[in-house]
PyMOL Python script that loads the backbone (N, CA, C, O; Angstrom):
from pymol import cmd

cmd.read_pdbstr("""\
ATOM      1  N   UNK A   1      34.765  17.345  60.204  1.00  0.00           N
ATOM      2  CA  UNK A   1      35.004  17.442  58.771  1.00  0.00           C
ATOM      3  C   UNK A   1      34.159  18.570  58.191  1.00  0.00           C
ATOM      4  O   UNK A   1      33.012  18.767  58.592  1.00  0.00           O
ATOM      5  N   UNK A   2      34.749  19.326  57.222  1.00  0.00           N
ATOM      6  CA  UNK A   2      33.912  20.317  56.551  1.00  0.00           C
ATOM      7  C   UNK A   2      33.292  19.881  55.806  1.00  0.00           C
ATOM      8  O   UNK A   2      33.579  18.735  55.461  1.00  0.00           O
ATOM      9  N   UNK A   3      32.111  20.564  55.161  1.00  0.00           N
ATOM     10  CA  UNK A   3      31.914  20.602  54.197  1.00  0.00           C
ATOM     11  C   UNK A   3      32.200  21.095  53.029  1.00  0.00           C
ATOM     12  O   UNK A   3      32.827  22.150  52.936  1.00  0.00           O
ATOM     13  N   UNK A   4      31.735  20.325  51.839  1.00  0.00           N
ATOM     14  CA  UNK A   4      32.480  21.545  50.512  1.00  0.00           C
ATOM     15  C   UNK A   4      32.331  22.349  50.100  1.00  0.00           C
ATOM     16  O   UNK A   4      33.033  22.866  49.231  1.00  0.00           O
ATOM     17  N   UNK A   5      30.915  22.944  50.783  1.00  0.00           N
ATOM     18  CA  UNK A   5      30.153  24.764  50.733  1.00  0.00           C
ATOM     19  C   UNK A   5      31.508  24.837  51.313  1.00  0.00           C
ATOM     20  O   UNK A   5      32.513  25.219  50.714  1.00  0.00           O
ATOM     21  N   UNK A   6      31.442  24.450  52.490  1.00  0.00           N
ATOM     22  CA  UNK A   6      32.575  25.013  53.619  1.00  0.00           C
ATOM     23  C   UNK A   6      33.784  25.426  52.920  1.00  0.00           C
ATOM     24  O   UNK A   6      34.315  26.523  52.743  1.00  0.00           O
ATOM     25  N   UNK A   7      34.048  24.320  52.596  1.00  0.00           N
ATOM     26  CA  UNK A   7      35.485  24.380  52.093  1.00  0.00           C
ATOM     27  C   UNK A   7      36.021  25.350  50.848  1.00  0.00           C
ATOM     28  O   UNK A   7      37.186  25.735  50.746  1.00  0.00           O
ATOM     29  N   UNK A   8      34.977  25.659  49.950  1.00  0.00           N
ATOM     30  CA  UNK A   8      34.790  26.518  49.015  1.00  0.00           C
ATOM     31  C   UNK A   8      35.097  27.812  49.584  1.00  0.00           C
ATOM     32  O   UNK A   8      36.185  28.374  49.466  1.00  0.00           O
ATOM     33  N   UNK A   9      33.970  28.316  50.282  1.00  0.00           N
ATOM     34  CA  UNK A   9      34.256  29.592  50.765  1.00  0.00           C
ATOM     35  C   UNK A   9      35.451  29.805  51.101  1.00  0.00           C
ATOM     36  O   UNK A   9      36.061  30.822  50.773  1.00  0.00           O
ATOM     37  N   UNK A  10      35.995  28.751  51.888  1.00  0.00           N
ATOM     38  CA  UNK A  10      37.350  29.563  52.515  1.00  0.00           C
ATOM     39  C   UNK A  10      38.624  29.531  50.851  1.00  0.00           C
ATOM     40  O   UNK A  10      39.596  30.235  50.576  1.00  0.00           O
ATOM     41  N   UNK A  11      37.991  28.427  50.150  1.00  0.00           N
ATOM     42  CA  UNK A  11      39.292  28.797  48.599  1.00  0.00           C
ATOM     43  C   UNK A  11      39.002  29.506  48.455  1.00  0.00           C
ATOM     44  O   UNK A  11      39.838  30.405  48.370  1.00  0.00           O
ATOM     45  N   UNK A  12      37.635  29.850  48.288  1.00  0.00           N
ATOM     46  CA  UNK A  12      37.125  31.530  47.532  1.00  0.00           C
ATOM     47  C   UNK A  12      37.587  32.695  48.065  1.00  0.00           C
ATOM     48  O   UNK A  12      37.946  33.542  47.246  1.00  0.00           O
ATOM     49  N   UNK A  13      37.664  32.936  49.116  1.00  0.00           N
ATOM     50  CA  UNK A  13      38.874  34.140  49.744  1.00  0.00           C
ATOM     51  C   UNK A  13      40.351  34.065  50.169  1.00  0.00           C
ATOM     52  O   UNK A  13      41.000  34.786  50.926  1.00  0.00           O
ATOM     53  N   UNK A  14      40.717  32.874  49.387  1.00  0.00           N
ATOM     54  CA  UNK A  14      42.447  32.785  49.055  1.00  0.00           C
ATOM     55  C   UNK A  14      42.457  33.689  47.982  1.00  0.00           C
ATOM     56  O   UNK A  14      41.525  34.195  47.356  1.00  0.00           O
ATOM     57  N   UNK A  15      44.222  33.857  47.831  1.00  0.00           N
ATOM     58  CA  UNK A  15      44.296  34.680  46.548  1.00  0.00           C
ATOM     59  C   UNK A  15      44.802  33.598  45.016  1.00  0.00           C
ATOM     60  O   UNK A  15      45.338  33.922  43.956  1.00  0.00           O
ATOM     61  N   UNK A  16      44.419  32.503  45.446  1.00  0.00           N
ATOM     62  CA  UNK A  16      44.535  31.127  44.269  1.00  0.00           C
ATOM     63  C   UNK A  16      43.732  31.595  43.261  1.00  0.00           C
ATOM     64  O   UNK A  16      42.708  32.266  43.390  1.00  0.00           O
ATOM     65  N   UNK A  17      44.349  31.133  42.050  1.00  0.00           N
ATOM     66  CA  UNK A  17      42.889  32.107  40.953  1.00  0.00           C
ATOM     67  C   UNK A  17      42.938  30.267  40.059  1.00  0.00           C
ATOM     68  O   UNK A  17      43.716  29.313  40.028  1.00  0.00           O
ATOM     69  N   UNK A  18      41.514  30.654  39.438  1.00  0.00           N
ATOM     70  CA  UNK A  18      41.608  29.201  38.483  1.00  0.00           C
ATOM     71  C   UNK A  18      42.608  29.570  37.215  1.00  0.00           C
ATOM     72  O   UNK A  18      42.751  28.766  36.294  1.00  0.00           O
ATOM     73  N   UNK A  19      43.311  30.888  37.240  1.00  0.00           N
ATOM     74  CA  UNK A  19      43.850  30.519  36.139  1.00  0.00           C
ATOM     75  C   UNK A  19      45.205  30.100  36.181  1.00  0.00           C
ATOM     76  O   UNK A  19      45.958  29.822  35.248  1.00  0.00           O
ATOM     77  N   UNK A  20      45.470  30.097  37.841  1.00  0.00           N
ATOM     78  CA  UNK A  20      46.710  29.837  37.903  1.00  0.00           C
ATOM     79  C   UNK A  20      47.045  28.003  38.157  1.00  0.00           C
ATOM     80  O   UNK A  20      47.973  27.469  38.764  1.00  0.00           O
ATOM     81  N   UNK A  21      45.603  27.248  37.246  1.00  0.00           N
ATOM     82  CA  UNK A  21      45.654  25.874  37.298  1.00  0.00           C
ATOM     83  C   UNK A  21      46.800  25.099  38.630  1.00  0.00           C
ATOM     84  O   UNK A  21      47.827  24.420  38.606  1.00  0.00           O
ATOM     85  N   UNK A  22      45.867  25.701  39.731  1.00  0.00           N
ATOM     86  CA  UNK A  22      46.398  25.154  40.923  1.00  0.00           C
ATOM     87  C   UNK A  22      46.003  23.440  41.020  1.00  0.00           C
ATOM     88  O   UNK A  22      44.943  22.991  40.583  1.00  0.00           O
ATOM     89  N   UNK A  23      47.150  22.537  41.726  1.00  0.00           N
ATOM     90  CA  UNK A  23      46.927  21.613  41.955  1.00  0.00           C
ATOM     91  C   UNK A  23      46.100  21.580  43.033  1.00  0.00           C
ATOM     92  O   UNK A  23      45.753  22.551  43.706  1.00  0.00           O
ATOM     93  N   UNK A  24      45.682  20.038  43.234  1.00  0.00           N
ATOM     94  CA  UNK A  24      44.716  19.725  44.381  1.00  0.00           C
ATOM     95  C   UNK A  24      45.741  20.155  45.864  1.00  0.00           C
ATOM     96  O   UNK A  24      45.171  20.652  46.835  1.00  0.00           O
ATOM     97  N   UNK A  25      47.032  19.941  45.889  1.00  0.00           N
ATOM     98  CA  UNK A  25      47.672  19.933  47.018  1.00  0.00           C
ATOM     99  C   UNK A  25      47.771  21.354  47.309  1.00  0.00           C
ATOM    100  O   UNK A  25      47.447  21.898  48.364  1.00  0.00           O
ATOM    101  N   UNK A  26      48.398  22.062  45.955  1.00  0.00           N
ATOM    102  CA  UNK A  26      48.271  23.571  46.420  1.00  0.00           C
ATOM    103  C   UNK A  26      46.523  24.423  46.984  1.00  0.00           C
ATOM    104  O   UNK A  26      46.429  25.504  47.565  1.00  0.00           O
ATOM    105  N   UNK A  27      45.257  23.419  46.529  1.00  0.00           N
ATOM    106  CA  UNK A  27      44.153  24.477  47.101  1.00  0.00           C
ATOM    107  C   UNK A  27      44.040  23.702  48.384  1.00  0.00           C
ATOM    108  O   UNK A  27      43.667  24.570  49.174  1.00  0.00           O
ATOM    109  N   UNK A  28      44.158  22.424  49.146  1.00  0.00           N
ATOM    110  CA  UNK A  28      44.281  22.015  49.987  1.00  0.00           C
ATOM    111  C   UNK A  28      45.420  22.801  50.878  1.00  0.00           C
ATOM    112  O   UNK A  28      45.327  22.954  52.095  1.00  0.00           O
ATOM    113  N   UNK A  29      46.322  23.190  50.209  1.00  0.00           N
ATOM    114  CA  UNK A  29      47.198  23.996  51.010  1.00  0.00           C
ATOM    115  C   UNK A  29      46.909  25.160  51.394  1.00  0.00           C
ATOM    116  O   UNK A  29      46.941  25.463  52.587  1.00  0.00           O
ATOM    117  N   UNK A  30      46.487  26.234  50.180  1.00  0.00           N
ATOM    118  CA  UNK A  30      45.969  27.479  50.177  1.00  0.00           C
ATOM    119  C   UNK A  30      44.684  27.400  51.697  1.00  0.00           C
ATOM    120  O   UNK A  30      44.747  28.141  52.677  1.00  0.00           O
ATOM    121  N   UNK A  31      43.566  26.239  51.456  1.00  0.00           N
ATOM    122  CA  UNK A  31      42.353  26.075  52.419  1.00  0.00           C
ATOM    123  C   UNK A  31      43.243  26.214  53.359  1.00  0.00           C
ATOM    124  O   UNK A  31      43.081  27.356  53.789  1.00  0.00           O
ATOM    125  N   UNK A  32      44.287  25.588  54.057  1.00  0.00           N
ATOM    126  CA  UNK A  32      45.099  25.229  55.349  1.00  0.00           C
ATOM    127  C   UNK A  32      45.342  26.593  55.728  1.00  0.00           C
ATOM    128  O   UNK A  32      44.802  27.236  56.628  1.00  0.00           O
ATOM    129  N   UNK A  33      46.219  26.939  54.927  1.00  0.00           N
ATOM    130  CA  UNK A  33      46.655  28.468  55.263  1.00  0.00           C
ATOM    131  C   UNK A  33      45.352  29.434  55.613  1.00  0.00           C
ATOM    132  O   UNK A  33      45.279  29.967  56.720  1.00  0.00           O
ATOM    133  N   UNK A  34      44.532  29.589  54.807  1.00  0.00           N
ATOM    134  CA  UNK A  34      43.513  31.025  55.085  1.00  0.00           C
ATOM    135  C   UNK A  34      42.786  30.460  56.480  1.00  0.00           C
ATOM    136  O   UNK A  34      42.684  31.276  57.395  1.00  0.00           O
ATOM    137  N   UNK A  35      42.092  28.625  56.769  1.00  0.00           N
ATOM    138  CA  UNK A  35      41.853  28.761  58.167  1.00  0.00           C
ATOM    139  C   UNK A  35      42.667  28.816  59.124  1.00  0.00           C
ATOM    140  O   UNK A  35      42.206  29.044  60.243  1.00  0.00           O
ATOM    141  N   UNK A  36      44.173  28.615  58.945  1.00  0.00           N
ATOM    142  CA  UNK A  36      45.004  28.980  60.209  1.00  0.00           C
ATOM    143  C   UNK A  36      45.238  30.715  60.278  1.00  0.00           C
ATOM    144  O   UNK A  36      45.530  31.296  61.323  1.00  0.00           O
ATOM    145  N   UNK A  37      45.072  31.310  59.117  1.00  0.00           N
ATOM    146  CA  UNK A  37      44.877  32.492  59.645  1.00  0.00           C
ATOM    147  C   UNK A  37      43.709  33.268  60.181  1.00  0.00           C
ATOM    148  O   UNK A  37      43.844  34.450  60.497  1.00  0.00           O
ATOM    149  N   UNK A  38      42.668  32.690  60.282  1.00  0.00           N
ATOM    150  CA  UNK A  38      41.119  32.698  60.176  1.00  0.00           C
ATOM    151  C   UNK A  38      41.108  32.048  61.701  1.00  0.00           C
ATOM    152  O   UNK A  38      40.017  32.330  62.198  1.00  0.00           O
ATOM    153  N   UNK A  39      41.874  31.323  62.580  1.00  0.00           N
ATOM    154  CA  UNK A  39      42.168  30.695  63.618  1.00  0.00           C
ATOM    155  C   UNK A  39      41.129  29.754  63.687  1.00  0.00           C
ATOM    156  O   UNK A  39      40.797  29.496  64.844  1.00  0.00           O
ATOM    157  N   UNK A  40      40.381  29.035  62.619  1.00  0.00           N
ATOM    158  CA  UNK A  40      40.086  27.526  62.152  1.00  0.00           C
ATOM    159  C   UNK A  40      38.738  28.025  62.375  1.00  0.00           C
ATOM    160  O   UNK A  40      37.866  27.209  62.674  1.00  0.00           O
ATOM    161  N   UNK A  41      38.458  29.242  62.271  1.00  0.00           N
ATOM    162  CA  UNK A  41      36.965  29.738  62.220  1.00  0.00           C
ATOM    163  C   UNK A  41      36.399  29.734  60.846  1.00  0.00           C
ATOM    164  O   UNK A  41      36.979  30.655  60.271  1.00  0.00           O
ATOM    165  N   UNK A  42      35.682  29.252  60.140  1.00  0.00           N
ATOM    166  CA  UNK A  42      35.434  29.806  58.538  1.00  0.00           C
ATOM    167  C   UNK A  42      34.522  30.715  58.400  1.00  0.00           C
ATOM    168  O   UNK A  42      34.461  31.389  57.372  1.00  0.00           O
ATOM    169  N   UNK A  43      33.348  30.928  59.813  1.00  0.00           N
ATOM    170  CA  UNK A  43      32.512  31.465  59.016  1.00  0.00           C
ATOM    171  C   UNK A  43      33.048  33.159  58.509  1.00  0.00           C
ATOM    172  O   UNK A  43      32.294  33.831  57.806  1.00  0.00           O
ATOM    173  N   UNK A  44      34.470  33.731  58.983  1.00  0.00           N
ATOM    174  CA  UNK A  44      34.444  34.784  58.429  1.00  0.00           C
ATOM    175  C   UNK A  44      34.476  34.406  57.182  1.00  0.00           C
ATOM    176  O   UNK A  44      33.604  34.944  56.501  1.00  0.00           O
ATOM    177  N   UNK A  45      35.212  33.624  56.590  1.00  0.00           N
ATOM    178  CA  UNK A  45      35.126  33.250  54.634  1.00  0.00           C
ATOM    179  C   UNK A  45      33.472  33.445  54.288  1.00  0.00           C
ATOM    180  O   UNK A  45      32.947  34.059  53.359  1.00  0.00           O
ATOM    181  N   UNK A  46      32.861  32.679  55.405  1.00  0.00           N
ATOM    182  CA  UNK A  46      30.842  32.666  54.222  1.00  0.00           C
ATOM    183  C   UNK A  46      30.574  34.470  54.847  1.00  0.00           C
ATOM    184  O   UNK A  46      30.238  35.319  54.021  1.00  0.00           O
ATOM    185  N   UNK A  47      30.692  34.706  55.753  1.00  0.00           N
ATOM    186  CA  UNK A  47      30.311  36.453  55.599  1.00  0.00           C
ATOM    187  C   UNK A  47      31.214  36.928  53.982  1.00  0.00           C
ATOM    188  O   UNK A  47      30.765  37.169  52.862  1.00  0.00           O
ATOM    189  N   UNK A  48      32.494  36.910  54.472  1.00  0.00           N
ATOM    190  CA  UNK A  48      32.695  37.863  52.983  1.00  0.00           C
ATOM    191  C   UNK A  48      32.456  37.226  51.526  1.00  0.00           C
ATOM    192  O   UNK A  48      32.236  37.918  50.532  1.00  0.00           O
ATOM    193  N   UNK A  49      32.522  35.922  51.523  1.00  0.00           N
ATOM    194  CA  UNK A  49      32.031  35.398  50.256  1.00  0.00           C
ATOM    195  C   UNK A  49      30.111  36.215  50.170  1.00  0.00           C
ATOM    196  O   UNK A  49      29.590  36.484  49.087  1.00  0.00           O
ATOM    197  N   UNK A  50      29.616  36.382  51.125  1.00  0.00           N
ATOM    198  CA  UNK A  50      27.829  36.616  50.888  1.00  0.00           C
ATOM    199  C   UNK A  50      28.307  38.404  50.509  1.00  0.00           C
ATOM    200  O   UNK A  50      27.794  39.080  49.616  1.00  0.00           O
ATOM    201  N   UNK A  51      29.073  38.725  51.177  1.00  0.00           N
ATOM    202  CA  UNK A  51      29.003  39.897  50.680  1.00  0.00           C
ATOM    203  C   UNK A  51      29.160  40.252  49.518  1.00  0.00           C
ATOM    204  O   UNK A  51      28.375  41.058  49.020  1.00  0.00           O
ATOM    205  N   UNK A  52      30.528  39.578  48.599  1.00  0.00           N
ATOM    206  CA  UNK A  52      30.928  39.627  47.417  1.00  0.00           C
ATOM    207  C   UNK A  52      30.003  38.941  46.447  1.00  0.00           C
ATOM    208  O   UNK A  52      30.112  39.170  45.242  1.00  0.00           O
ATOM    209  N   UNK A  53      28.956  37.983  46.990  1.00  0.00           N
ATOM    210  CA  UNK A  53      27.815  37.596  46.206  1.00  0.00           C
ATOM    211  C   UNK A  53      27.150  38.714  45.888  1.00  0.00           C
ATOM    212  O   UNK A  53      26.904  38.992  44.714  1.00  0.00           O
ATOM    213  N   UNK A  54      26.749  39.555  47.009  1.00  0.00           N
ATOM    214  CA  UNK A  54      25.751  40.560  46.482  1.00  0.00           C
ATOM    215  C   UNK A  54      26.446  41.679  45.607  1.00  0.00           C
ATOM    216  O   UNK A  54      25.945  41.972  44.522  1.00  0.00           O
ATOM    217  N   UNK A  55      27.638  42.335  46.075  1.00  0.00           N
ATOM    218  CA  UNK A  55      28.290  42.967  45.293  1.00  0.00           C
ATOM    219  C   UNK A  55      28.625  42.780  44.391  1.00  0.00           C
ATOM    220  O   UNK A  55      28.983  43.775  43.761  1.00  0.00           O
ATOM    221  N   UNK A  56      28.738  41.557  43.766  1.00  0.00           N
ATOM    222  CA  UNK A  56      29.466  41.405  42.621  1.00  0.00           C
ATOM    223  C   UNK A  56      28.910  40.048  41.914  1.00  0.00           C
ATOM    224  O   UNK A  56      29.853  39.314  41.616  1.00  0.00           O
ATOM    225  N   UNK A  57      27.749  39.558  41.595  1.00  0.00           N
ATOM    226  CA  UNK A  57      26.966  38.668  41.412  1.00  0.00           C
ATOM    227  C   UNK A  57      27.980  37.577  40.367  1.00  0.00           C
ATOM    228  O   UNK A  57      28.412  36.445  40.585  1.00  0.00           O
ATOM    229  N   UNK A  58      28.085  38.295  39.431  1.00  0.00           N
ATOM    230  CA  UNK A  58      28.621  37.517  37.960  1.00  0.00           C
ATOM    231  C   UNK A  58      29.836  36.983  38.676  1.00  0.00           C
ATOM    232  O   UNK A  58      30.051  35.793  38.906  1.00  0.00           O
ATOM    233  N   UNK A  59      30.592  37.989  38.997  1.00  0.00           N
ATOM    234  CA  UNK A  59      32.036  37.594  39.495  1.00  0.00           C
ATOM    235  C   UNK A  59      31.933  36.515  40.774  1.00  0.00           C
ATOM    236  O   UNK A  59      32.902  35.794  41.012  1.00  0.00           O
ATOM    237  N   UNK A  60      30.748  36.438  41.567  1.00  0.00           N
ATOM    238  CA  UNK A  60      30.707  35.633  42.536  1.00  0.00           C
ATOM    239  C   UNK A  60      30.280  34.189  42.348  1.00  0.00           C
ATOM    240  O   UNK A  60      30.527  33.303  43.166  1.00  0.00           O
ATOM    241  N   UNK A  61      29.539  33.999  41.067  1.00  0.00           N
ATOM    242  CA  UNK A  61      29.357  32.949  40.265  1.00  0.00           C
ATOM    243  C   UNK A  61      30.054  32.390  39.667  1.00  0.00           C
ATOM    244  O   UNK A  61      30.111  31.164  39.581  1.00  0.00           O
ATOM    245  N   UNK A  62      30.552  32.973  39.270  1.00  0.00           N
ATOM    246  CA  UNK A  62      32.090  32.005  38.358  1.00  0.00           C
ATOM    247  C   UNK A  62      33.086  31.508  39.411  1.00  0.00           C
ATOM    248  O   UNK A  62      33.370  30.317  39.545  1.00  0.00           O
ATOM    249  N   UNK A  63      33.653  32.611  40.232  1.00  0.00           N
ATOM    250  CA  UNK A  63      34.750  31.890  41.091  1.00  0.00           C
ATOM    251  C   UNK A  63      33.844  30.486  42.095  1.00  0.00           C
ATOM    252  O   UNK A  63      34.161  29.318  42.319  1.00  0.00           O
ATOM    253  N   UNK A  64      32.975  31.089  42.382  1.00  0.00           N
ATOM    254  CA  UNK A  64      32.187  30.240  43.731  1.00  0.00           C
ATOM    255  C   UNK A  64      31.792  28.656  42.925  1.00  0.00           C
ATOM    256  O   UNK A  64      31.672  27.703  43.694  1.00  0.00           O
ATOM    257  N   UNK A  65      31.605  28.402  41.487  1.00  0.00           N
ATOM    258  CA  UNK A  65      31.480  27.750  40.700  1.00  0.00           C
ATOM    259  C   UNK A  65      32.866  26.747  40.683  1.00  0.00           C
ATOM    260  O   UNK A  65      32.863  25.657  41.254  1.00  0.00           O
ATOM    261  N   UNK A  66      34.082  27.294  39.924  1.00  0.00           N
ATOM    262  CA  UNK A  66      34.953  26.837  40.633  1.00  0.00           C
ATOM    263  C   UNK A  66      35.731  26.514  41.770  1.00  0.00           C
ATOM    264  O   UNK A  66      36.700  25.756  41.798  1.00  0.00           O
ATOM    265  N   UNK A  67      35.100  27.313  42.949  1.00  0.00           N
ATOM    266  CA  UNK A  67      35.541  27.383  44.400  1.00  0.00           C
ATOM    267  C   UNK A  67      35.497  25.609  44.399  1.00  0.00           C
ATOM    268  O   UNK A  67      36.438  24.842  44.600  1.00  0.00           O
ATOM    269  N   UNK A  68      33.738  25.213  44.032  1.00  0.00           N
ATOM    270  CA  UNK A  68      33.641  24.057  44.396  1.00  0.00           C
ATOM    271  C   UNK A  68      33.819  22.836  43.394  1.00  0.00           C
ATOM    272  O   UNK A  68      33.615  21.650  43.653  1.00  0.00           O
ATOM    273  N   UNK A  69      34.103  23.203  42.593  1.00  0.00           N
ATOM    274  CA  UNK A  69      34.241  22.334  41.712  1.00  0.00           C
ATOM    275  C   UNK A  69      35.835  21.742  42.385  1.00  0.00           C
ATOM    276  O   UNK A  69      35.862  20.650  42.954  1.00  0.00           O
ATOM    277  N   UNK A  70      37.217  22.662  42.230  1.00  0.00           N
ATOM    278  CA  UNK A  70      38.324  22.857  42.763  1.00  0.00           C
ATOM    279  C   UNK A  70      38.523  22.171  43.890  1.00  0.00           C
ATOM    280  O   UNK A  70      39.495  21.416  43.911  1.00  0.00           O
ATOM    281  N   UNK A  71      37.370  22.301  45.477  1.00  0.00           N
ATOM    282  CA  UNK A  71      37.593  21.510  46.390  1.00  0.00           C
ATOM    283  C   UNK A  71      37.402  20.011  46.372  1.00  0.00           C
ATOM    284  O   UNK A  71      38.093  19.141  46.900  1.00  0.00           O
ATOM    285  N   UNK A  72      36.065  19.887  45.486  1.00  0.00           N
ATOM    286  CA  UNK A  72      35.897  18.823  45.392  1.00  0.00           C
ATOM    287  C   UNK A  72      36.663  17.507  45.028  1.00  0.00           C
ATOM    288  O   UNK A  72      36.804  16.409  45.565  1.00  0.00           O
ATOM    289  N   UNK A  73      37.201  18.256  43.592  1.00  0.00           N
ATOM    290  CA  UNK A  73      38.282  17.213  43.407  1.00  0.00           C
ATOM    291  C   UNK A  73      39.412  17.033  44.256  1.00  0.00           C
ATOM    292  O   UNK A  73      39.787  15.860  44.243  1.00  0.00           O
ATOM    293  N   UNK A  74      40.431  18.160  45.365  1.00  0.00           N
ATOM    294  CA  UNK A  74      41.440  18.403  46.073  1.00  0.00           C
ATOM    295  C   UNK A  74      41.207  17.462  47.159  1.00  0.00           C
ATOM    296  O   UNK A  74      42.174  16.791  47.519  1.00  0.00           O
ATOM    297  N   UNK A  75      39.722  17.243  47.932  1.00  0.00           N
ATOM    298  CA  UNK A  75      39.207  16.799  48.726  1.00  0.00           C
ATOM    299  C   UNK A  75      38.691  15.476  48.574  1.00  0.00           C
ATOM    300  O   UNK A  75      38.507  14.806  49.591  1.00  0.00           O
ATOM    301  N   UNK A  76      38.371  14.894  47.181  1.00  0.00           N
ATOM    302  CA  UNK A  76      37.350  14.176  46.700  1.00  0.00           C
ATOM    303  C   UNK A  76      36.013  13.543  47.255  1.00  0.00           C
ATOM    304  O   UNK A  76      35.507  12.438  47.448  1.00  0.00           O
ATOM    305  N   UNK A  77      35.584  15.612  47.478  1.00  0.00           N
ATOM    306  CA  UNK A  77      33.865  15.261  48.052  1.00  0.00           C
ATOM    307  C   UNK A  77      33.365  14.773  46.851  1.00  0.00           C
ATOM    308  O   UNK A  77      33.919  14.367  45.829  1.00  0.00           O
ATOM    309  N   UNK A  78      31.941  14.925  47.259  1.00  0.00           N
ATOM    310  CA  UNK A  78      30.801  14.989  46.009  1.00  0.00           C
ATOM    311  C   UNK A  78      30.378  16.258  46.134  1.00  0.00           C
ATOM    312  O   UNK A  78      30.172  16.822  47.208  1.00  0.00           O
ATOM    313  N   UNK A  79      30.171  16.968  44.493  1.00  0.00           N
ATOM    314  CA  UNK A  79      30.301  18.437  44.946  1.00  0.00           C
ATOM    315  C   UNK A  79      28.825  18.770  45.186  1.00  0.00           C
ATOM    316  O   UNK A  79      27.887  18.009  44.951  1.00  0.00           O
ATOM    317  N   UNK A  80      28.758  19.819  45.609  1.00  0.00           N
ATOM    318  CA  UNK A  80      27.547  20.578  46.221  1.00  0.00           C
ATOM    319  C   UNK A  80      26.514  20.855  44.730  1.00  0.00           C
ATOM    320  O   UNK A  80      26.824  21.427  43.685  1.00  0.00           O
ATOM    321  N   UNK A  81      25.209  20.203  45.131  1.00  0.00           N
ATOM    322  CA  UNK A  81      24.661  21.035  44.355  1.00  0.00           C
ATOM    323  C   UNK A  81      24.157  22.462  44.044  1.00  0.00           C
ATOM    324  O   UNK A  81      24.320  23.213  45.006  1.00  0.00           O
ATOM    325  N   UNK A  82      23.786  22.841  43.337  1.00  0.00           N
ATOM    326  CA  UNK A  82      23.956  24.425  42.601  1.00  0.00           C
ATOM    327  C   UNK A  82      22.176  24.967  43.129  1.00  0.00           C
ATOM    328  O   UNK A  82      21.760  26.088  42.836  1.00  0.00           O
TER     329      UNK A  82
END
""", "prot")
cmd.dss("prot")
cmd.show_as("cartoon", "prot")
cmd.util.cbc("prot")
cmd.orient("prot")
C-alpha cells in the first residue's frame, strides 16, 4: 500500500488540475494511469515533484497542498501532515 506522500506525488505529475474539480474516481484513475506508465515505480513522480519544488516553490505548494488533500479523500487516508 502507498502512502499519501506517495500517492500525491504521482497526482502531482498527472495533468488533473484542481480546477478541473476532479472526482475521487477520476484522481484514483489519473494515480492508476501515471504508475502504469511509470511501470508501478513512483519514485520517478518524488524526483520530479523535488525538482519542481525547488524550481517553482509557490507553484509547488499549492498543487502539492492539494495533491494531498485530493488523495486523501479519493483514497480515504489520513492526510499527511504539512
Amino acid at each position: 500500500m502507498m502512502t499519501t506522500i506517495e500517492l500525491a506525488q504521482v497526482l502531482f505529475v498527472t495533468a488533473v488540475q484542481p480546477s478541473d474539480a476532479p472526482s475521487p474516481f477520476r484522481i484514483r484513475e489519473a494515480v492508476t494511469e501515471r504508475l502504469c506508465a511509470c511501470g508501478g515505480d513512483p519514485s520517478w513522480c518524488a524526483a520530479y515533484v523535488a525538482q519542481e519544488a525547488g524550481d517553482h516553490p509557490d507553484a509547488y505548494a499549492r498543487r502539492m497542498g492539494w495533491a494531498l488533500k485530493a488523495v486523501a479523500e479519493a483514497y480515504r487516508l489520513e492526510p499527511a501532515a504539512a
